[in-house]
C-alpha positions in Angstrom: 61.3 130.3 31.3 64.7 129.8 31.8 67.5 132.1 32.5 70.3 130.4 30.1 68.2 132.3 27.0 66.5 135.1 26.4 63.4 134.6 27.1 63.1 136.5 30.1 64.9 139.5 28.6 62.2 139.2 26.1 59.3 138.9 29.0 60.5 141.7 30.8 60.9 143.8 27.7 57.0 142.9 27.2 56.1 143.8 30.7 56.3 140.7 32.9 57.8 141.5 36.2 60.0 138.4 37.9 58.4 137.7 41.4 60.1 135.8 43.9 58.0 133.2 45.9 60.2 133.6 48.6 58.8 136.7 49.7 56.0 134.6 50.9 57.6 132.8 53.0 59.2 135.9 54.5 56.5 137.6 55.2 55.2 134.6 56.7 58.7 134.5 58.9 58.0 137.8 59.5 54.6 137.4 60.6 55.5 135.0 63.1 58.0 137.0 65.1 60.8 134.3 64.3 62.7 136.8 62.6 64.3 137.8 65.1 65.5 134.1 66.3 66.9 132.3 62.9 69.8 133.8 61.3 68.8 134.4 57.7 71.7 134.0 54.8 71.1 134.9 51.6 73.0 135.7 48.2 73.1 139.3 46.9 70.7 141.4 45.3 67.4 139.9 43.3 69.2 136.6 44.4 67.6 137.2 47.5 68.9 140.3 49.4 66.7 142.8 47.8 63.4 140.1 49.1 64.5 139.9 52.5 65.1 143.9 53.0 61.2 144.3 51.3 59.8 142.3 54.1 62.0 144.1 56.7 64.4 141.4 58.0 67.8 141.3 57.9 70.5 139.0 56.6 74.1 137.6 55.9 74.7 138.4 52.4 77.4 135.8 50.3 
């Protein structure tokens, strides 16, 4: 899916819920304890903001 249509209007209306594979890999940073020695930046909201507060780190916000 794409986001230029609306298709995923049409798949979330249906039920499907986006899920962000980045939240692997922050959990994974988090895991690690490196959180706390990269400096994470990240565009607002479900561009990335909103995954990096679920895990618990913090970051710069453009």
């Amino acid at each position: 899916m794409k986001g230029t249509d609306d298709v995923v209007e049409r798949a979330i209306a249906a039920g499907a819920k986006p899920v962000a594979r980045a939240i692997y890999f922050l959990k994974r940073v988090k895991d690690l304890g490196v959180g706390r020695r990269i400096s994470l930046i990240t565009c607002p909201n479900p561009m990335g903001e909103e995954e990096v507060e679920s895990v618990g780190l913090e970051a710069k916000v453009y």
